[in-house]
MIDO-715404 format. One record per atom (N, C-alpha, C): residue number from 1; residue in one letter; atom name; x, y, z. Coordinates in nm, 3 decimals. Example, Ala and Ser with C-alpha at 12.3 -4.5 7.8 and 13.67 -1.06 7.14 Angstrom:
<nodes>
   n res atom       x       y       z
   1   A    N   1.319  -0.569   0.780
   1   A   CA   1.230  -0.450   0.780
   1   A    C   1.320  -0.330   0.780
   2   S    N   1.285  -0.225   0.708
   2   S   CA   1.367  -0.106   0.714
   2   S    C   1.290   0.003   0.787
</nodes>
This chain:
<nodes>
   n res atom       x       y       z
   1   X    N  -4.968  -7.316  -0.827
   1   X   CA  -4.825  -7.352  -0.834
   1   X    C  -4.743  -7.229  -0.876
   2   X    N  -4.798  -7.149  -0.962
   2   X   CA  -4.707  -7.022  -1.012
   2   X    C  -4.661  -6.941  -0.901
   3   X    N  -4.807  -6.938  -0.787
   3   X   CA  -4.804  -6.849  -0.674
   3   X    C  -4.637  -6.858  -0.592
   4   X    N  -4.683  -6.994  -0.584
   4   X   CA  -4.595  -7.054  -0.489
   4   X    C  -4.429  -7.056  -0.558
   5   X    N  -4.417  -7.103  -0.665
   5   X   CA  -4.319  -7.034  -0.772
   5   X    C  -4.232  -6.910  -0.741
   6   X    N  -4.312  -6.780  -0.766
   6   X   CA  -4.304  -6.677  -0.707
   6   X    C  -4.217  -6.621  -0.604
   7   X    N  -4.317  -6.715  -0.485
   7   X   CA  -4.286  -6.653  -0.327
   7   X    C  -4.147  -6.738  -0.318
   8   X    N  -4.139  -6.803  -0.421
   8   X   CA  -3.976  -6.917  -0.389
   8   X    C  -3.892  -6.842  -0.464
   9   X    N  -3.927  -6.731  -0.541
   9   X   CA  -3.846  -6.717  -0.653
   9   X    C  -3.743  -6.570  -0.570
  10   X    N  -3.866  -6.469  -0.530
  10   X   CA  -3.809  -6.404  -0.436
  10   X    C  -3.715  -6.408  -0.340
  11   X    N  -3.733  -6.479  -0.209
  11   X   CA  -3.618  -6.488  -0.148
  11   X    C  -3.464  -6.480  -0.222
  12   X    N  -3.480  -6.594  -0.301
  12   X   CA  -3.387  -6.678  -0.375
  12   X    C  -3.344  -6.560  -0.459
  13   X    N  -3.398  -6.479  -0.559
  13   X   CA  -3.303  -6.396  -0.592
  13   X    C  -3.241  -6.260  -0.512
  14   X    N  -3.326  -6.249  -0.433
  14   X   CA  -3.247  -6.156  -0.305
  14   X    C  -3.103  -6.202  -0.288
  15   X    N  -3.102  -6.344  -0.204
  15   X   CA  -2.982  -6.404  -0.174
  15   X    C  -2.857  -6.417  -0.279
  16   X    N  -2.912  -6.478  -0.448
  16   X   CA  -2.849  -6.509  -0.486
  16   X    C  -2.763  -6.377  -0.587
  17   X    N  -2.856  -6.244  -0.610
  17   X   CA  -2.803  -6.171  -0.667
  17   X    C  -2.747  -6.085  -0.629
  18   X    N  -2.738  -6.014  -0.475
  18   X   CA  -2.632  -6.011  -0.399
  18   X    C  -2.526  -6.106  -0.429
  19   X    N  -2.512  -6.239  -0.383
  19   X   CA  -2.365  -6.301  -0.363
  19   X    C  -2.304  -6.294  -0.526
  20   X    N  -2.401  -6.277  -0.645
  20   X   CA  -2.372  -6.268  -0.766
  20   X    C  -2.275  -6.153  -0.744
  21   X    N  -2.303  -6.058  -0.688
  21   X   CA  -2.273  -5.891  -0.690
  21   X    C  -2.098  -5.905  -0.629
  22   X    N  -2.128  -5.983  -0.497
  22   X   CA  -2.003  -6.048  -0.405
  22   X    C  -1.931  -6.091  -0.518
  23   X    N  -1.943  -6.172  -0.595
  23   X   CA  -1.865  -6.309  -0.679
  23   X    C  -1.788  -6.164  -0.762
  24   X    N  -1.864  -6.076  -0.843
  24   X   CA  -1.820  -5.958  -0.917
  24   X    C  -1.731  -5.882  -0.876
  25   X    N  -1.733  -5.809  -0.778
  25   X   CA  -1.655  -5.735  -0.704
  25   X    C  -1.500  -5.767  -0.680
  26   X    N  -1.511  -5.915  -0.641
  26   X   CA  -1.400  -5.964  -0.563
  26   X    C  -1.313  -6.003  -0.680
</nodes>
């Protein structure tokens, strides 16, 4: 389950800490 955790966790902060970065900027 951690594995899988993980490989979910990745994407997800790709996406979300970019648009974090977006939300900052603007």
């Amino acid at each position: 389950m951690l594995l899988l955790g993980e490989l979910a966790d990745a994407p997800l902060q790709l996406l979300v800490k970019p648009a974090e970065g977006q939300l900052v900027h603007n």
